[in-house]
C-alpha positions as YAML, in Angstrom:
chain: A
units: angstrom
residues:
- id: 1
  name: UNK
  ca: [-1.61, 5.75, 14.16]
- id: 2
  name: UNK
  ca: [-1.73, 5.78, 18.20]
- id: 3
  name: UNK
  ca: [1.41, 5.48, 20.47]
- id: 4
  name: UNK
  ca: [1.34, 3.83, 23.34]
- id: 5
  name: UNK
  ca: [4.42, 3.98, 26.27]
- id: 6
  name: UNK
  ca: [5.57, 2.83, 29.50]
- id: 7
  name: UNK
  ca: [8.86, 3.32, 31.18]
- id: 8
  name: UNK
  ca: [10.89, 0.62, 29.29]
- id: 9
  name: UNK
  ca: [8.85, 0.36, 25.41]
- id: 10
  name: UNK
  ca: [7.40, 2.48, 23.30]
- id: 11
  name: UNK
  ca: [4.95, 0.84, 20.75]
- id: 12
  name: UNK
  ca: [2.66, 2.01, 17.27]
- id: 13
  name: UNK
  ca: [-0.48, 0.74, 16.08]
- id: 14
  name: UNK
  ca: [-1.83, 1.87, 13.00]
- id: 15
  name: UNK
  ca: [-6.15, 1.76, 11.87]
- id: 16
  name: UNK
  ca: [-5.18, -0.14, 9.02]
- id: 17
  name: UNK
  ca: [-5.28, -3.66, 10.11]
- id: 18
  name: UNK
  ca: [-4.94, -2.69, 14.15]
- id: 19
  name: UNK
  ca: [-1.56, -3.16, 13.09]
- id: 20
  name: UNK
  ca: [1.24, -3.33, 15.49]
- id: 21
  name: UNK
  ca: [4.24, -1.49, 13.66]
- id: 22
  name: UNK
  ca: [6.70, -0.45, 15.84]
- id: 23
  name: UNK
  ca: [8.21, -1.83, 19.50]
- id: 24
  name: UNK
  ca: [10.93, 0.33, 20.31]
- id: 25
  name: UNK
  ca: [13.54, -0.56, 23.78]
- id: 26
  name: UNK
  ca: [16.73, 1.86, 24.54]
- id: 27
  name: UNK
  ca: [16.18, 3.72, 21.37]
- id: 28
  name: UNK
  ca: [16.05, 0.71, 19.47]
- id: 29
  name: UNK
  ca: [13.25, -0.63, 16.74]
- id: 30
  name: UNK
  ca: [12.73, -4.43, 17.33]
- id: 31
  name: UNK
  ca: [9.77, -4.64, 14.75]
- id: 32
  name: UNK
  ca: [10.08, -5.46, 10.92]
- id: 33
  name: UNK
  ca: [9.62, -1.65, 8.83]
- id: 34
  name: UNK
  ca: [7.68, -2.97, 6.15]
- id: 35
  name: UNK
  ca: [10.48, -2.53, 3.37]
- id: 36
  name: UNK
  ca: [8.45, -3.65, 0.18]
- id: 37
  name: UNK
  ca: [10.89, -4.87, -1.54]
- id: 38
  name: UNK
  ca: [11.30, -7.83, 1.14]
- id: 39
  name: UNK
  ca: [7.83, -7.71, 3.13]
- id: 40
  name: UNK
  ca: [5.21, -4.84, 3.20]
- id: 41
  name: UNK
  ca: [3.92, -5.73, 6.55]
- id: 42
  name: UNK
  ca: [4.72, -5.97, 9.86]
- id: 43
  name: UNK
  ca: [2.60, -7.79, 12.30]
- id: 44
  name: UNK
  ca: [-0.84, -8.19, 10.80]
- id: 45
  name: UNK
  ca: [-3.83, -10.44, 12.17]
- id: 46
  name: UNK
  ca: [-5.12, -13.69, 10.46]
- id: 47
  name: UNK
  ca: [-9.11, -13.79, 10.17]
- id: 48
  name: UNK
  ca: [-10.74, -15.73, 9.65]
- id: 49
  name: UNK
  ca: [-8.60, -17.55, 8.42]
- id: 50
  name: UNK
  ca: [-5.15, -18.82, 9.08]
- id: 51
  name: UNK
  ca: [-2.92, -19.71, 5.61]
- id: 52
  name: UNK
  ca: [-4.69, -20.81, 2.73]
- id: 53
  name: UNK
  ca: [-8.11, -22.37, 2.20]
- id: 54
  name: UNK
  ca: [-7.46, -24.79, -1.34]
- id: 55
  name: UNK
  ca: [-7.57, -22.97, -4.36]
- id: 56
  name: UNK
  ca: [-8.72, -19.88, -2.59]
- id: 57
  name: UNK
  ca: [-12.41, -21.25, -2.34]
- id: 58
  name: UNK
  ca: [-14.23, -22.97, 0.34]
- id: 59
  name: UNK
  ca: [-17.72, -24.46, 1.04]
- id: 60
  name: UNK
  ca: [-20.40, -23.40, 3.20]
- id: 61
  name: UNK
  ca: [-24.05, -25.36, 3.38]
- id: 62
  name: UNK
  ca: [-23.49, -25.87, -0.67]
- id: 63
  name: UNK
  ca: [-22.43, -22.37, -1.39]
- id: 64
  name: UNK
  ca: [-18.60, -21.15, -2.32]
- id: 65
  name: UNK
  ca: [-16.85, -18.35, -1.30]
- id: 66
  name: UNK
  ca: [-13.39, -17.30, -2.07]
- id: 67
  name: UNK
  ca: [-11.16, -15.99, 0.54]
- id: 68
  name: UNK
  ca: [-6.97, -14.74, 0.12]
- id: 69
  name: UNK
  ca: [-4.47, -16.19, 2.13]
- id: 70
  name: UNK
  ca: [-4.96, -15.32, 6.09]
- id: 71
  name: UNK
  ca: [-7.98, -13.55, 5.01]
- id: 72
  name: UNK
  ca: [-8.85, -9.74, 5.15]
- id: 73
  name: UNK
  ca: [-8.81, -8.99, 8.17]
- id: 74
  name: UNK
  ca: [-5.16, -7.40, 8.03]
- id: 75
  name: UNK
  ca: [-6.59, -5.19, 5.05]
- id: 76
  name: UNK
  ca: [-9.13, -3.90, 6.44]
- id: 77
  name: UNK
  ca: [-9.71, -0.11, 8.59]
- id: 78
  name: UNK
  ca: [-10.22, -0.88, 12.02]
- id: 79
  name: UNK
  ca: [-11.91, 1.64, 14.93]
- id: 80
  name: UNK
  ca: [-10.09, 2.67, 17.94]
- id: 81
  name: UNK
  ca: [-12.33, 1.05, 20.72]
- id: 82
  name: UNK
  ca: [-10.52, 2.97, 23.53]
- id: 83
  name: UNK
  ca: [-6.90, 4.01, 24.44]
- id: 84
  name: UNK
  ca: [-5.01, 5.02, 27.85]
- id: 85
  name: UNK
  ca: [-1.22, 5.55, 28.10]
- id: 86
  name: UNK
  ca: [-0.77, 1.73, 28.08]
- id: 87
  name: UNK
  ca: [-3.59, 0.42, 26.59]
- id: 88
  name: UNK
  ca: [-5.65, 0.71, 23.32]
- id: 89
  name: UNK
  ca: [-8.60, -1.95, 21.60]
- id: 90
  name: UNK
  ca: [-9.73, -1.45, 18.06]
- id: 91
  name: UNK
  ca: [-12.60, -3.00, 16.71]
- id: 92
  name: UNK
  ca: [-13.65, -4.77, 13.45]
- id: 93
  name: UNK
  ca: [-17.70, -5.45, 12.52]
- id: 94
  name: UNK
  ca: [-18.68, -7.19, 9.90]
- id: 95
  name: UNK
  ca: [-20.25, -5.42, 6.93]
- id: 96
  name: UNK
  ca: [-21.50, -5.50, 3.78]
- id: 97
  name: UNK
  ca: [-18.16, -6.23, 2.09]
- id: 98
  name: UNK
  ca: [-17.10, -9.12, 4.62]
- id: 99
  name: UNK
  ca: [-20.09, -11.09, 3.84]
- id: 100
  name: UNK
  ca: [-19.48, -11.85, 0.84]
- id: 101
  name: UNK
  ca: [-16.72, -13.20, 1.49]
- id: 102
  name: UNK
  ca: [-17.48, -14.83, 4.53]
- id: 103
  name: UNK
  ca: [-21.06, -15.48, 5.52]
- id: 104
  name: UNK
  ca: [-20.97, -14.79, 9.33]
- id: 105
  name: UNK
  ca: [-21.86, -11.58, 11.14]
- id: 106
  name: UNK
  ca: [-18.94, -10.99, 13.63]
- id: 107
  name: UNK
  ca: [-17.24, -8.19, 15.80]
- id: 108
  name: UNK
  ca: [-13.05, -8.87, 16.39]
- id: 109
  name: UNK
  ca: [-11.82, -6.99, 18.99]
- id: 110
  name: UNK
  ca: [-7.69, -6.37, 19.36]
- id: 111
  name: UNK
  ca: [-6.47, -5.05, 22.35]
- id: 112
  name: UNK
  ca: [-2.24, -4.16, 23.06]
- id: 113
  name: UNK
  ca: [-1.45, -3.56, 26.33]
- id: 114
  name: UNK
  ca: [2.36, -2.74, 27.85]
- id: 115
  name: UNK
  ca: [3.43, -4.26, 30.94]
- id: 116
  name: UNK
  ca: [7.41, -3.52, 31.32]
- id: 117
  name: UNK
  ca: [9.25, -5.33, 28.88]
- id: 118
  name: UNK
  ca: [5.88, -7.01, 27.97]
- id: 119
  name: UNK
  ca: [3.86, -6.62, 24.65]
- id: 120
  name: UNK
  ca: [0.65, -8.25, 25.66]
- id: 121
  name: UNK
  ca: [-1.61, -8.86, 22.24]
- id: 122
  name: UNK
  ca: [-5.24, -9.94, 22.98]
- id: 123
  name: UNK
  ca: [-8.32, -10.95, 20.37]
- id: 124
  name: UNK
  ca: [-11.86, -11.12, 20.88]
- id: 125
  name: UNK
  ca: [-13.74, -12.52, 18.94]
- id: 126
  name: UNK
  ca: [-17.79, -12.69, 18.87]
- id: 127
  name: UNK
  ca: [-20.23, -14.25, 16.87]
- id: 128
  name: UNK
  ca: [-22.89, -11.89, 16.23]
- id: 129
  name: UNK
  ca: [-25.19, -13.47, 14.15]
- id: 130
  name: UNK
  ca: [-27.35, -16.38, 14.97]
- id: 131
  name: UNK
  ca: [-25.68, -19.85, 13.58]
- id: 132
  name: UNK
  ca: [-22.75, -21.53, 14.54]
- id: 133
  name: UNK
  ca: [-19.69, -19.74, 13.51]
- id: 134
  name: UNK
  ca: [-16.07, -20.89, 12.16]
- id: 135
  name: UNK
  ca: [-13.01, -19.26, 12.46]
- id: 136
  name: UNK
  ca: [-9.54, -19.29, 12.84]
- id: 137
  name: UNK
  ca: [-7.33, -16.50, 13.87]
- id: 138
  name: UNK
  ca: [-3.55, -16.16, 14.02]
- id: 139
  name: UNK
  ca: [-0.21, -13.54, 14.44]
- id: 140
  name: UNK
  ca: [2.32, -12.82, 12.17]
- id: 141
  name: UNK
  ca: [4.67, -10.76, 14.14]
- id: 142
  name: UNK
  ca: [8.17, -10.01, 12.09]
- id: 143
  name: UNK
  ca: [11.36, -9.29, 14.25]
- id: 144
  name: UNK
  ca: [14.23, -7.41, 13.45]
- id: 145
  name: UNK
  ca: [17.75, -9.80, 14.10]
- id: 146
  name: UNK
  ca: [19.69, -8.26, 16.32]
- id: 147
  name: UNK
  ca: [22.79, -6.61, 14.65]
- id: 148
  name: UNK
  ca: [22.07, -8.16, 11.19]
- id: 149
  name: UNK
  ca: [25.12, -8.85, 9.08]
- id: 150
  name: UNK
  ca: [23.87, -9.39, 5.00]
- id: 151
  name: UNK
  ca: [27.37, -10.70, 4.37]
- id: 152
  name: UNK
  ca: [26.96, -13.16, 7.14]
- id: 153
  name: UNK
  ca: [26.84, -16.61, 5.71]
- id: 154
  name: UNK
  ca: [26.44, -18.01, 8.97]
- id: 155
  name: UNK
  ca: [24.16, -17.32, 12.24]
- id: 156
  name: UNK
  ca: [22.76, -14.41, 12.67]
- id: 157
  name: UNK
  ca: [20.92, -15.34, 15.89]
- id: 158
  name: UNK
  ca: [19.18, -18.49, 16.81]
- id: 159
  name: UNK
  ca: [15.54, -19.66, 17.87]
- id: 160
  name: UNK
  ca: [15.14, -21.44, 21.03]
- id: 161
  name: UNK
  ca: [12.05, -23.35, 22.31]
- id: 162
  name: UNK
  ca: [10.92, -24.18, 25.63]
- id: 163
  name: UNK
  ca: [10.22, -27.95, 24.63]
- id: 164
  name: UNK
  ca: [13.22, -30.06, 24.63]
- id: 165
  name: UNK
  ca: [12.01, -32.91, 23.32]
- id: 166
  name: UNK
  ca: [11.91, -34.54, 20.16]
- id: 167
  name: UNK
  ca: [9.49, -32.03, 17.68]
- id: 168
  name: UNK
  ca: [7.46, -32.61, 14.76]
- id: 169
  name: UNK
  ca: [6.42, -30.11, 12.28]
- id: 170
  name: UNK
  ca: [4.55, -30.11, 8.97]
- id: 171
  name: UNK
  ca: [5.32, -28.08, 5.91]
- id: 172
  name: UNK
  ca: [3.13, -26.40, 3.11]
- id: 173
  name: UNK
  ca: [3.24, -28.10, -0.32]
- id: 174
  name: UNK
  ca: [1.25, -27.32, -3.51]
- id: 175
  name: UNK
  ca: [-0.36, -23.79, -3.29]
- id: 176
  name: UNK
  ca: [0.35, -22.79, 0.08]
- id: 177
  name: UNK
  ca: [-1.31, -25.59, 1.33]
- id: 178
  name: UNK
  ca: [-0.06, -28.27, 3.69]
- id: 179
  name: UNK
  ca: [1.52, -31.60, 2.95]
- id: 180
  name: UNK
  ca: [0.08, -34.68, 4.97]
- id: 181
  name: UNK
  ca: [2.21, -36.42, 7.04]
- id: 182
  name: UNK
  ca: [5.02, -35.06, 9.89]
- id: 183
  name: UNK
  ca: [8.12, -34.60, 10.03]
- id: 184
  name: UNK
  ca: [10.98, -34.76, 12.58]
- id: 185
  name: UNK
  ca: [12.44, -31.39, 13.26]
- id: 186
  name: UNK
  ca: [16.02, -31.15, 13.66]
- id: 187
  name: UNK
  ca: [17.58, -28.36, 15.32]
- id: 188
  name: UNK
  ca: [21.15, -27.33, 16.06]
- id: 189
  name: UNK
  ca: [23.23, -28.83, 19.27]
- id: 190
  name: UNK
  ca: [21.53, -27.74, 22.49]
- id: 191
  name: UNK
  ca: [18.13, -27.36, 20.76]
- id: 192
  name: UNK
  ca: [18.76, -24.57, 19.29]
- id: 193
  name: UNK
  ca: [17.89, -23.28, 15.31]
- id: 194
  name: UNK
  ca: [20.67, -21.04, 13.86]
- id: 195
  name: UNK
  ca: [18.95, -18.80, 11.60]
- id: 196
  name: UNK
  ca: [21.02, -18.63, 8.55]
- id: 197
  name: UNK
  ca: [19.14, -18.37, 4.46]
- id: 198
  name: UNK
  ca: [19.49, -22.14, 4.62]
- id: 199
  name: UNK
  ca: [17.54, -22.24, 8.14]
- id: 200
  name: UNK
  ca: [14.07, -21.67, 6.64]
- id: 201
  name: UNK
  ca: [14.22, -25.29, 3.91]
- id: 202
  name: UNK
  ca: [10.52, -26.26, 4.29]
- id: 203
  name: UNK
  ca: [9.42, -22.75, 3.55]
- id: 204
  name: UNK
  ca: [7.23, -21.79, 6.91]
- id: 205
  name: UNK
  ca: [7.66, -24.98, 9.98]
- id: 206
  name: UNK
  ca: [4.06, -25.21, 11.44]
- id: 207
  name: UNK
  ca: [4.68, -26.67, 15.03]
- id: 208
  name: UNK
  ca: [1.03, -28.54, 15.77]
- id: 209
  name: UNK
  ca: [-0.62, -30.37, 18.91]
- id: 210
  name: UNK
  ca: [0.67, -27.79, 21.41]
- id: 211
  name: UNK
  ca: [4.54, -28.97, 21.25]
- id: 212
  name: UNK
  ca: [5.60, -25.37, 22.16]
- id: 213
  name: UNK
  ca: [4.17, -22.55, 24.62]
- id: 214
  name: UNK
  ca: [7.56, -19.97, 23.86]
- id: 215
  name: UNK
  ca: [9.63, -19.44, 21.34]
- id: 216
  name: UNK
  ca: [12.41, -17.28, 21.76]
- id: 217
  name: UNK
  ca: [15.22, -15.56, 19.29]
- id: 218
  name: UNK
  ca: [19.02, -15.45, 20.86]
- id: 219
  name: UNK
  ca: [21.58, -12.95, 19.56]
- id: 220
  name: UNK
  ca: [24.96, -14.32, 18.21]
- id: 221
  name: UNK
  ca: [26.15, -14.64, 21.58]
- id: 222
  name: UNK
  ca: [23.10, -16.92, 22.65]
- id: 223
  name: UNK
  ca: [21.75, -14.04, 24.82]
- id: 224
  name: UNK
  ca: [17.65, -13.79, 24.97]
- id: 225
  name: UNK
  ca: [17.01, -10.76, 22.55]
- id: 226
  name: UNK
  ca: [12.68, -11.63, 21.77]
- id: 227
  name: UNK
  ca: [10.67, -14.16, 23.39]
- id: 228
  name: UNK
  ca: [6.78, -15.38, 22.41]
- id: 229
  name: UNK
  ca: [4.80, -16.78, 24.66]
- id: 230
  name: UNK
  ca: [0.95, -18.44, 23.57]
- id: 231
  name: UNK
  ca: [-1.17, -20.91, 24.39]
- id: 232
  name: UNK
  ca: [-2.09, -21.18, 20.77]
- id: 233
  name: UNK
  ca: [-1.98, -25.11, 19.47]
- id: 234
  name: UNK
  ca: [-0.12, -23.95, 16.48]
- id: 235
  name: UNK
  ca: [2.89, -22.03, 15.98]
- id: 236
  name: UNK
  ca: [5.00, -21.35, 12.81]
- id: 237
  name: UNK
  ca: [8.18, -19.82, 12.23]
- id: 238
  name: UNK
  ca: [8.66, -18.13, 8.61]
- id: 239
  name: UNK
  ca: [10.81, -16.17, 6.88]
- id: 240
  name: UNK
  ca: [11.42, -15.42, 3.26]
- id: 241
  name: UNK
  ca: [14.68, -16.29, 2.60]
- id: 242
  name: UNK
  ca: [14.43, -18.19, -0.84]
- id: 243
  name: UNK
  ca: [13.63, -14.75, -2.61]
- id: 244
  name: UNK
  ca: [15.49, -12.61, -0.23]
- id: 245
  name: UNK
  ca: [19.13, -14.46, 1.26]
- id: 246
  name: UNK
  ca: [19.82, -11.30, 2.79]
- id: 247
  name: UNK
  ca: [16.18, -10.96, 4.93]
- id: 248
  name: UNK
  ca: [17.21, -9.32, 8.29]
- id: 249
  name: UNK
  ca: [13.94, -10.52, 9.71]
- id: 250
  name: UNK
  ca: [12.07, -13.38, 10.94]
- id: 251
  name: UNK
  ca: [8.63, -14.64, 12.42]
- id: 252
  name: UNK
  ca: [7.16, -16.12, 15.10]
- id: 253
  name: UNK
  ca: [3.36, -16.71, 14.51]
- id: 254
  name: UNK
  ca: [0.88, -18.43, 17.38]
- id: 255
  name: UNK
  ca: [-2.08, -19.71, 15.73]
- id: 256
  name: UNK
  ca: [-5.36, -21.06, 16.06]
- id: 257
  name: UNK
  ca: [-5.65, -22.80, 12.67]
- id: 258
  name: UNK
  ca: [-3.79, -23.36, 9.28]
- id: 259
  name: UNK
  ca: [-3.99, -23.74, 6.05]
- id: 260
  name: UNK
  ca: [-5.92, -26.51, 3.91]
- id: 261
  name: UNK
  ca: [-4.38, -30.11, 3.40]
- id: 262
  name: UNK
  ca: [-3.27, -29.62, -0.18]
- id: 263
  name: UNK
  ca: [-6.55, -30.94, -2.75]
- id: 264
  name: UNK
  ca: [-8.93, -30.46, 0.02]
- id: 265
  name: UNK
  ca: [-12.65, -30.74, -0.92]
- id: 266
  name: UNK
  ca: [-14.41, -30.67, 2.22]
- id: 267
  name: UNK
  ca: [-16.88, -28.23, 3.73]
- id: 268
  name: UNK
  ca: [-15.40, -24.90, 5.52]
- id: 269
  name: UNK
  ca: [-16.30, -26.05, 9.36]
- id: 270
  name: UNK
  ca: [-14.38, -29.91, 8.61]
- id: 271
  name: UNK
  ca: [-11.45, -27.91, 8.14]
- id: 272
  name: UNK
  ca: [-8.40, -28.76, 9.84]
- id: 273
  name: UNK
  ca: [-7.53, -26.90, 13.33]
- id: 274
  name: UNK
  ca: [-11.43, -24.90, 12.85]
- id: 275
  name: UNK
  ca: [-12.28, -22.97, 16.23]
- id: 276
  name: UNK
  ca: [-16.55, -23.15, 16.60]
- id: 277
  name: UNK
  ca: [-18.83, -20.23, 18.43]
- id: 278
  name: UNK
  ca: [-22.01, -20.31, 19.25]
- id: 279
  name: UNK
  ca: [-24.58, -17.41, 18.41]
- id: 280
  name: UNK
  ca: [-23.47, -14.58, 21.43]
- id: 281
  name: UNK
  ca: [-20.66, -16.33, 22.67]
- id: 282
  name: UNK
  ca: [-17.07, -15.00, 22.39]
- id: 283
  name: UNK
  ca: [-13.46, -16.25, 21.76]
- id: 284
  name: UNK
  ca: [-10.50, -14.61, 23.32]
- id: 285
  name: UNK
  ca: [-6.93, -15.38, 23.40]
- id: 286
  name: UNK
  ca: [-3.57, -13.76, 23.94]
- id: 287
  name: UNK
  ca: [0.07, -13.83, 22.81]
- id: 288
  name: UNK
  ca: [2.95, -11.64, 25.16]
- id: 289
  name: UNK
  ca: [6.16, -10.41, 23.23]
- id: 290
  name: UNK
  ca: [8.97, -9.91, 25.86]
- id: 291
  name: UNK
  ca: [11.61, -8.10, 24.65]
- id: 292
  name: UNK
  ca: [14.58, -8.86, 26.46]
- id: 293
  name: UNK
  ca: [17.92, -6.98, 24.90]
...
């Protein structure tokens, strides 16, 4: 576990996973603690893959491999790259283990850096081997709702989004995997999504095409308490309220990819929303948390 600090947050990473677990502001934690009876994470990566491929197995030049839902990335010990008071990177290589499960060499790089109320979360990804690689990488960041009522039947906050148009979102059906076919997201008065256990009824909404660059959570009063910004074509917002009414958490999750189209028999690189690397070349992206409360 490394700490990194500035003037206004205070943030954890642990090795497992390059996990971010902890943001604290004013005393306050603003990250999901990993209760297990609820959700035993708390902001893992996706890699190489994003959701679920169908049936847990996928196809690549004839051959099958299995992978788990978001892949293993998040499960696996990372190496701390380098570290200053407000940076850090860890580093991933593929090994032995890996490539069985996924047949390209590859180094992923994750780097958090602090820039006043700024969380700035950056990937890197390289292909080190010498065929065309695919990939898809994604967040899963959990927030804490600001002063979380169980007994609450109503709002506990609210999500806002910077597009204020009309939005279309698609859903996952059978396995994990997503339903064909969009549909016409419906938000609150002002464009706003109360988050209430009846908030979340598709499951996870997966926001494609670039529709949204920020998604933000409001306190009760409709005051900015979290904002997410990406350029990520995908985001999703998830929380597990059908087991768990009383889930003082939710997610916002900018992705490059998603799961399988439910009965999917296609090869691994066909996939839907599949990022492609040449032999050397690299991938990098970046997500900023702002906490604002």
């Amino acid at each position: 576990m490394i700490t990194l600090s500035n003037s206004t947050l205070t943030i954890s990473i642990k090795r497992h996973g390059a996990e971010l677990c902890s943001i604290i502001k004013n005393g306050i934690e603003h990250l999901w603690q990993a209760d297990p009876s609820i959700w035993a994470r708390h902001s893992p990566v996706l890699f190489p893959i994003v959701g679920r491929v169908w049936e847990n197995r996928y196809r690549v030049l004839n051959r099958e491999y299995s992978l788990p839902q978001h892949g293993f990335a998040r499960d696996m010990d990372f190496t701390l790259e380098s570290q200053t008071d407000t940076e850090a990177w860890w580093v991933l290589d593929s090994n032995e283990e890996t490539l069985v499960k996924y047949p390209y060499p590859f180094r992923l790089r994750l780097g958090y850096e602090l820039d006043g109320e700024k969380v700035i979360v950056k990937w890197d990804v390289e292909n080190t081997g010498n065929q065309l690689m695919h990939f898809q990488i994604g967040a899963h960041p959990a927030f804490v709702l600001p002063d979380f009522d169980a007994n609450n039947r109503g709002a506990n906050g609210y999500f806002d989004f910077d597009n204020q148009g009309e939005l279309y979102y698609c859903r996952p059906g059978e396995k994990g995997c997503a339903e064909t076919g969009a549909h016409l997201f419906e938000p609150d008065c002002g464009k706003t999504l109360a988050i209430t256990p009846n908030a979340f009824g598709p499951d996870t909404y997966i926001f494609e095409n670039g529709q949204l660059h920020r998604v933000s959570i409001l306190d009760k009063e409709h005051k900015p308490y979290i904002s997410v910004d990406f350029d990520a074509p995908l985001v999703a917002l998830w929380a597990p309220v059908k087991a768990h009414p009383e889930c003082p958490f939710v997610c916002i999750e900018p992705w490059y990819g998603r799961c399988d189209y439910m009965h999917y028999e296609g090869d691994f690189a066909s996939r839907a929303w599949m990022n492609h690397l040449e032999p050397g070349k690299h991938f990098a992206a970046e997500y900023t948390i702002t906490v604002h409360r």
